[in-house]
C-alpha positions as CSV (number, residue, x, y, z in Angstrom):
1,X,301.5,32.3,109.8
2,X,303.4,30.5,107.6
3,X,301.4,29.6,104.0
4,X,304.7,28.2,102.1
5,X,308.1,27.5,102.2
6,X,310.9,25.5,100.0
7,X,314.9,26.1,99.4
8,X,313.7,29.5,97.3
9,X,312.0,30.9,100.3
10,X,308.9,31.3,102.3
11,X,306.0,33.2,102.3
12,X,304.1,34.4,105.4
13,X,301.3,36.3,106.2
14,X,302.2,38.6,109.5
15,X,298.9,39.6,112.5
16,X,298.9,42.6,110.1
17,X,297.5,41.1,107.4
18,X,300.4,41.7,105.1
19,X,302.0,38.7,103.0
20,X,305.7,38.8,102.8
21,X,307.7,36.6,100.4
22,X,311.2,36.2,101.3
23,X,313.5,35.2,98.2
24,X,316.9,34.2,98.8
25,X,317.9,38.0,99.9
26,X,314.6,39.8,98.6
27,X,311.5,40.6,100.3
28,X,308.2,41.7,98.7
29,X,305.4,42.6,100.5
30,X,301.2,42.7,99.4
31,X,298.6,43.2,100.3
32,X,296.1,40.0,100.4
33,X,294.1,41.7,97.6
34,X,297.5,42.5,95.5
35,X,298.8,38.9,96.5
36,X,295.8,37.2,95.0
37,X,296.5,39.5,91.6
38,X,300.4,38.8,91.7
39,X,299.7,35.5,92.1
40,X,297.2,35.0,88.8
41,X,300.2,37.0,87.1
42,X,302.5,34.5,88.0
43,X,300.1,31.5,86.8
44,X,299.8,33.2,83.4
45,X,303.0,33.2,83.2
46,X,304.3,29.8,84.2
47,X,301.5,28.5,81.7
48,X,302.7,30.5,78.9
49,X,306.1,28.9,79.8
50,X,304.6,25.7,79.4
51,X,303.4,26.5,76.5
52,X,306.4,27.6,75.4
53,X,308.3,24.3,76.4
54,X,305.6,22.1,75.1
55,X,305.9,23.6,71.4
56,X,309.7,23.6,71.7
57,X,309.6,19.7,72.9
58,X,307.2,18.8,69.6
59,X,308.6,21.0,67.4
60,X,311.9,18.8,68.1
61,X,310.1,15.4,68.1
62,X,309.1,16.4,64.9
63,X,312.2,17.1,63.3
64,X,313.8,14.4,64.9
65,X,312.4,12.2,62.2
66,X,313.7,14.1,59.7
């Protein structure tokens, strides 16, 4: 069953329970327990990105009256 899919890849979830995601020449495979964990990883992750990008964005506003 396919649960996702976009020009990166796709992630599936074969009869056997097992969640694959297929990245452009790299698979990884979970477990639904370890999926739902890699996936939270990933959240923290993206929002500490945005974090980051939101500080660098103000930080330049800032200076840009300067």
């Amino acid at each position: 069953m396919e649960l996702a899919k976009n020009k990166m890849g796709n992630i599936f979830k074969c009869p056997h329970g097992i969640i694959h995601i297929r990245l452009k020449g790299i698979t990884l495979h979970f477990t639904e327990e370890a999926f739902e964990e890699f996936s939270l990883m990933v959240k923290q992750a993206s929002s500490k990105l945005m974090e980051m990008s939101l500080k660098d964005l103000i930080k330049e506003d800032f200076y840009k009256d300067e």
